[in-house]
C-alpha positions in Angstrom: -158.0 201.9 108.7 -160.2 199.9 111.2 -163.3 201.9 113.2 -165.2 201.1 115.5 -168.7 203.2 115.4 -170.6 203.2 118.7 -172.9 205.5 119.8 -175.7 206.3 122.9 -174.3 204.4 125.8 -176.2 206.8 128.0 -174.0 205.9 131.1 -175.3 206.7 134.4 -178.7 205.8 133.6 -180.4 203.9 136.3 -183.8 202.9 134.1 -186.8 202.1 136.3 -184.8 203.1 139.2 -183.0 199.6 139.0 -179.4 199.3 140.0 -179.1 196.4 137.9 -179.9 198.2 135.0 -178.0 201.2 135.8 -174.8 198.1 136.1 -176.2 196.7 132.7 -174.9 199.7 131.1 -171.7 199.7 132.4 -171.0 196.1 131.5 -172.7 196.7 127.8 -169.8 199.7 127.2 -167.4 197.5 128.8 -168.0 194.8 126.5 -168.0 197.2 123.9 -164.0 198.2 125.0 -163.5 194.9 124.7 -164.5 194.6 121.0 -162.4 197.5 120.4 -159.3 195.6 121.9 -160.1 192.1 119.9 -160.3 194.0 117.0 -157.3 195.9 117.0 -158.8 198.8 115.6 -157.0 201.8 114.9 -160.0 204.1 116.1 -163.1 204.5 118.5 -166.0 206.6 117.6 -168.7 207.7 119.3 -171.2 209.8 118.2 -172.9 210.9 121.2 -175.0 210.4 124.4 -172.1 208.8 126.3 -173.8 209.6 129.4 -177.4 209.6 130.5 -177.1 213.4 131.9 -174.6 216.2 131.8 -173.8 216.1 135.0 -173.3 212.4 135.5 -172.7 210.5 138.9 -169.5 209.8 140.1 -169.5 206.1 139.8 -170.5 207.2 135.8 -167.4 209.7 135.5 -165.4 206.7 137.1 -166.7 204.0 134.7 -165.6 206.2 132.1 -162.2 206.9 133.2 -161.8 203.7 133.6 -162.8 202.2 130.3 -161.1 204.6 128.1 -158.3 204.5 130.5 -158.0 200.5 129.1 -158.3 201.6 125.3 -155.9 204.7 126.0 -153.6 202.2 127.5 -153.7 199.9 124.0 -153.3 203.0 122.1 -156.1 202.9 121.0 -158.1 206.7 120.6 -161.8 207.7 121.8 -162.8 210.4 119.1 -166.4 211.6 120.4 -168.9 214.2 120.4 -171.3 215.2 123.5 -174.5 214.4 122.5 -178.0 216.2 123.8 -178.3 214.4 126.9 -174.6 215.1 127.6 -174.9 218.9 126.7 -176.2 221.5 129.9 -178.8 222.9 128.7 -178.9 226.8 130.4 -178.7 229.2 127.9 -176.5 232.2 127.9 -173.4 230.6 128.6 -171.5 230.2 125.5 -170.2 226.9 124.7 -170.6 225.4 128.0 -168.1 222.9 129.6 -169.2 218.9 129.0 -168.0 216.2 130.4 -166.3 215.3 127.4 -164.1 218.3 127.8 -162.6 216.7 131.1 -162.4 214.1 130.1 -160.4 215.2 127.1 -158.2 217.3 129.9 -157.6 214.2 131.0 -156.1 212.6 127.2 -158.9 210.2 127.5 -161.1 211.4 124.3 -160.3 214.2 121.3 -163.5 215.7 120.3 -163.5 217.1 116.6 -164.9 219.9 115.4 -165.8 221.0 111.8 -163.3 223.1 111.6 -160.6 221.3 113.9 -160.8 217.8 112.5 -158.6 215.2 113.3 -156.5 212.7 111.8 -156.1 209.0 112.4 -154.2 207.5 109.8 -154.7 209.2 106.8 -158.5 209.5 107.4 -159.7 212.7 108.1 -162.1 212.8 111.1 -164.8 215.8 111.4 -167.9 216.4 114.1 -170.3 218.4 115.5 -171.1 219.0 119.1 -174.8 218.4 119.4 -177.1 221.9 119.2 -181.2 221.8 119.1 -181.3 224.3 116.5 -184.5 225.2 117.0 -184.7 228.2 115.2 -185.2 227.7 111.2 -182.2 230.3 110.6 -180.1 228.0 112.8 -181.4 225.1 111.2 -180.6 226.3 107.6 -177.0 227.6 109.2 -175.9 224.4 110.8 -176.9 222.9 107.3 -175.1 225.3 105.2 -171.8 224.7 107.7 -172.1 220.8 106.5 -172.6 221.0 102.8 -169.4 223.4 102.9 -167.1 220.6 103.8 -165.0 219.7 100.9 -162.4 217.1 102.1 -160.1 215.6 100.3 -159.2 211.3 100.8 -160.8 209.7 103.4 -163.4 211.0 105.9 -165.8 210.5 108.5 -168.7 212.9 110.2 -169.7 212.5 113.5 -173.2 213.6 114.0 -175.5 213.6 116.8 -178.5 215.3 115.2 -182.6 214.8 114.5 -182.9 213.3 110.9 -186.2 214.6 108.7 -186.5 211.2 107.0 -186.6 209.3 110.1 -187.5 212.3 112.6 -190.3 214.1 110.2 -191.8 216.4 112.7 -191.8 220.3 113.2 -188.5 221.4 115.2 -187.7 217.8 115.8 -185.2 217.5 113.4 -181.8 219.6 112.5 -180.5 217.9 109.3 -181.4 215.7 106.2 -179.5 212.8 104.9 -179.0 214.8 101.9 -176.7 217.5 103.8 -174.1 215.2 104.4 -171.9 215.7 101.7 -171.3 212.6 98.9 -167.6 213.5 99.9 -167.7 212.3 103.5 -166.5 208.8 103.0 -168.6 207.5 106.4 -171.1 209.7 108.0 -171.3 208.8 111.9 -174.7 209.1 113.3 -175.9 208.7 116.4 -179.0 210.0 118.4 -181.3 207.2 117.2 -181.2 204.1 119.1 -182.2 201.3 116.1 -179.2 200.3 113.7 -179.4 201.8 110.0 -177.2 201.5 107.3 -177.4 203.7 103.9 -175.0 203.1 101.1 -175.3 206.0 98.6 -174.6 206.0 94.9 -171.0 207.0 94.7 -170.3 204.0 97.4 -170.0 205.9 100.5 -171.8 205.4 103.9 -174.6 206.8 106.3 -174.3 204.6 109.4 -176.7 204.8 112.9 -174.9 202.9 115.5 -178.0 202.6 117.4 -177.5 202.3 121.5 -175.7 199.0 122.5 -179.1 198.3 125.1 -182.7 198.3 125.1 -183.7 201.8 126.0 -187.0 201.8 125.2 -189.1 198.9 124.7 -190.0 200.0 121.1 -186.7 199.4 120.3 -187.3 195.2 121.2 -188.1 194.8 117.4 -185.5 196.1 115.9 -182.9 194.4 118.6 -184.7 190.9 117.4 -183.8 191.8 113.9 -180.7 193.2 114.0 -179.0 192.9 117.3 -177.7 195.9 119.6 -173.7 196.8 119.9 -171.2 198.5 117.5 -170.4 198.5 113.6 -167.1 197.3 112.6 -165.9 199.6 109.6 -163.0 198.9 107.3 -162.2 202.1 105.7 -158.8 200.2 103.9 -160.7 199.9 100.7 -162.4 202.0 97.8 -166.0 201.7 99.7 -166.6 201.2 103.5 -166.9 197.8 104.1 -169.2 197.5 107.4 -169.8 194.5 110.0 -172.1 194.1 112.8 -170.4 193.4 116.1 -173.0 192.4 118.9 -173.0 192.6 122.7 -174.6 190.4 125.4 -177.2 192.3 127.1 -180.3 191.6 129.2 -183.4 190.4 127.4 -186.5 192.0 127.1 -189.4 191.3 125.2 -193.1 192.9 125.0 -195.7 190.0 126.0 -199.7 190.0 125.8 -201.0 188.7 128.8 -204.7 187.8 129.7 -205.9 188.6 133.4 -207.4 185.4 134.1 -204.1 183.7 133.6 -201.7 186.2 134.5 -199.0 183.9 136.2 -199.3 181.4 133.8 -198.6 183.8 130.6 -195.6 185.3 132.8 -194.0 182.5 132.9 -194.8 180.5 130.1 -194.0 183.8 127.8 -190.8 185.6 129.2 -187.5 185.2 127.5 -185.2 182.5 129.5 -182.0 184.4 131.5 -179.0 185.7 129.7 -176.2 185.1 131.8 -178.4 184.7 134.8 -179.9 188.2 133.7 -183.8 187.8 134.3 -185.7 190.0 131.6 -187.5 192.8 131.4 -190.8 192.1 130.7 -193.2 194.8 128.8 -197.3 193.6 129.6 -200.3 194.5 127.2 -202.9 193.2 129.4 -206.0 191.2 128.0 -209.2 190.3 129.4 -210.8 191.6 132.4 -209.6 194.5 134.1 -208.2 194.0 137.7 -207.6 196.1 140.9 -204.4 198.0 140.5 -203.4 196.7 144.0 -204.5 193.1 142.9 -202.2 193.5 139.8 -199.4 194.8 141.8 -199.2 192.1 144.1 -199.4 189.4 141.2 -196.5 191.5 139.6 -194.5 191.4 142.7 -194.7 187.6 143.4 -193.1 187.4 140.2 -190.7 189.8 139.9 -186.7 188.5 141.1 -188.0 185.0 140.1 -189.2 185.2 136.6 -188.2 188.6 135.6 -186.0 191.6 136.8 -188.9 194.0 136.4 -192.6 194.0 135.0 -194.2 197.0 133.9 -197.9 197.2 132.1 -196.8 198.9 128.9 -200.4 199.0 127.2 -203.8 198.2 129.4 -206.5 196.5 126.8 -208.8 195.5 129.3 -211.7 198.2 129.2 -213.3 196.9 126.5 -214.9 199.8 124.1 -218.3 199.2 122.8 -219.7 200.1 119.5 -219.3 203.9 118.5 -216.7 204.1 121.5 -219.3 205.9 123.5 -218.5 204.1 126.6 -216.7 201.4 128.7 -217.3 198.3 130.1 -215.3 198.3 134.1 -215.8 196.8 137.3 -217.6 198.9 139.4 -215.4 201.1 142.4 -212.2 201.3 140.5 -210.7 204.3 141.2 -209.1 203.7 138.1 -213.0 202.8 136.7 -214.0 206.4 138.4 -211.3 208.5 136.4 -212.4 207.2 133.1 -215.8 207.7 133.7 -215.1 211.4 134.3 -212.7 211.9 131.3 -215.1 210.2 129.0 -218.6 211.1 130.0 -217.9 214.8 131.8 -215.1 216.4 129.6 -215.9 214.7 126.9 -212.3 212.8 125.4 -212.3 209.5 123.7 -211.3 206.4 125.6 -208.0 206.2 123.8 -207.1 209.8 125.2 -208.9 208.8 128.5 -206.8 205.9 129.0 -203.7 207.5 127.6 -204.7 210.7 130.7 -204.8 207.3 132.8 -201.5 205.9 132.4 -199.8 209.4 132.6 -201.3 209.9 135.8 -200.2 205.9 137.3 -196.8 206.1 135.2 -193.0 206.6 137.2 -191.0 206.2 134.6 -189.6 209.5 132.7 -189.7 207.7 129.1 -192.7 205.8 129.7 -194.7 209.4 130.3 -192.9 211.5 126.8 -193.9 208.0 124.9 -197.2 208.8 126.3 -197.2 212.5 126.0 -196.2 212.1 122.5 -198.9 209.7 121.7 -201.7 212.7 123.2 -199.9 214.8 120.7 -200.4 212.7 117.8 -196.7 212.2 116.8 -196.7 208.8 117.9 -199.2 205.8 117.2 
């Protein structure tokens, strides 16, 4: 039996407020369709965080419809679980109604349950709906229901779930490696957004899809390393035998940039077009600090000719002096004025100064839990 494992396509999701990237996604699970269809695989499986939100746009629901409407059509089925971002999230309801229920109404996916699994093939197909599980008695539940499955010949796990050995922080994670159970033939993860791959000793499979675009810039390096898009898995054999299938998507890259020859770096640094795609650039600024309208206007001039968008991901231009007890600006910053305060009045380091600094500039809903995380100490 051929699978196709994909996972966190987040449709709907119009990053940086761009349209283009919003349409990126769309063509990225497109594309991924049409690796299903070249493949002739006997299964789709998606482990979660098909759309962005719960309650997705209409041109998102339609994208859907439309894509699984072309697998349905080569008979090919979409077995999926609703991942956090495409679970409501009020309380008090019960098991309230996802988008992936309509859209299996509609014959377009089957979503398994632990209990209800489902067969394609002779391989037997269990999942979970994604649940935060904060709680440690509903943590040590949801693992207890996992280590009593006991299935017999082939079987995969669909799971959209925090990991402890990748996620290892307090109520951040649901679920260890170690309570899959040996006799899941290939465990289905999703949730994370960089590939992974575990073979364990008796042969069978943990497997992170990853998300088939560039979410977040930290996950450029792994994308450079191991490419963004689906796994190809050949469940024929004894063992899982597992391919990487990769998509065309719109580059990004993170780029240090000095002040003094802002342009120059731009231009000289960012990734050439992909299919006339311009990147997405991701600036850690060097050398002297500049206005933030100056900057702006230099970033404008240059955006739609060099690159789709330009953000500052990390400002390194204050430079710290010894001890860290102050900083080195130009005068009548407002920017210069903030700092000052934070630093010399209330008394935080520069680092959580400047981290105050770029929550308070920042637009961007990821950008701002990246940074909130980093005040937290959960992320370097």
């Amino acid at each position: 039996m051929l699978l196709l494992h994909v996972s966190d396509t987040h449709l709907g999701k119009r990053q940086y407020n761009l349209e283009s990237r919003e349409n990126d996604l769309y063509e990225v699970f497109s594309q991924l369709v049409d690796l299903a269809i070249e493949e002739r695989v006997d299964v789709v499986v998606h482990s979660g965080d098909l759309f962005d939100v719960n309650n997705p746009s209409n041109e998102a629901e339609m994208i859907a419809i439309r894509e699984l409407s072309r697998l349905k059509d080569k008979g090919i089925p979409f077995i999926g679980i609703p991942g956090d971002h495409d679970t409501p999230k009020r309380r008090g309801l019960g098991r309230s109604v996802t988008v992936h229920d309509m859209l299996q109404t509609l014959g377009l996916i089957k979503v398994p349950e632990l209990s209800e699994p489902i067969e394609v093939k002779g391989v037997t197909i269990y999942g979970k709906r994604h649940v935060p599980l904060l709680s440690e008695n509903s943590r040590t539940d949801f693992q207890k229901a996992l280590r009593s499955l006991k299935p017999k010949g082939k079987s995969v796990l669909v799971l959209h779930q925090g990991v402890k050995e990748l996620l290892p922080f307090d109520y951040a994670y649901q679920m260890s490696f170690s309570d899959i159970p040996m006799e899941i033939t290939y465990a289905a993860l999703g949730h994370f957004h960089d590939r992974f791959v575990m073979r364990r000793e008796n042969g069978s499979v943990v497997a992170i899809a990853g998300s088939p675009d560039i979410i977040d810039e930290r996950e450029i390096e792994g994308y450079k390393r191991n490419g963004k898009g689906a796994w190809l898995v050949d469940l024929s054999k004894d063992e899982p035998s597992i391919t990487g299938l990769n998509v065309k998507l719109r580059p990004q890259d993170v780029i240090e940039v000095n002040t003094s020859s802002f342009e120059q770096d731009i231009i000289q640094k960012a990734p050439k077009p992909v299919e006339g795609k311009l990147p997405v650039l991701h600036l850690i600024l060097k050398g002297e600090p500049l206005m933030k309208d100056v900057l702006m206007k230099k970033i404008a001039s240059l955006e739609g000719k060099v690159a789709e968008k330009i953000r500052i991901y990390k400002d390194n231009t204050y430079i710290l002096s010894e001890g860290f007890k102050d900083v080195s600006v130009v005068k009548g910053s407002l920017n210069d004025l903030i700092l000052e305060y934070l630093i010399k009045r209330e008394g935080y380091s520069p680092e959580d100064a400047k981290l105050i600094l770029s929550l308070i500039a920042s637009d961007d809903e990821e950008e701002m839990k990246s940074i909130l995380r980093k005040f937290a100490g959960l992320e370097k």
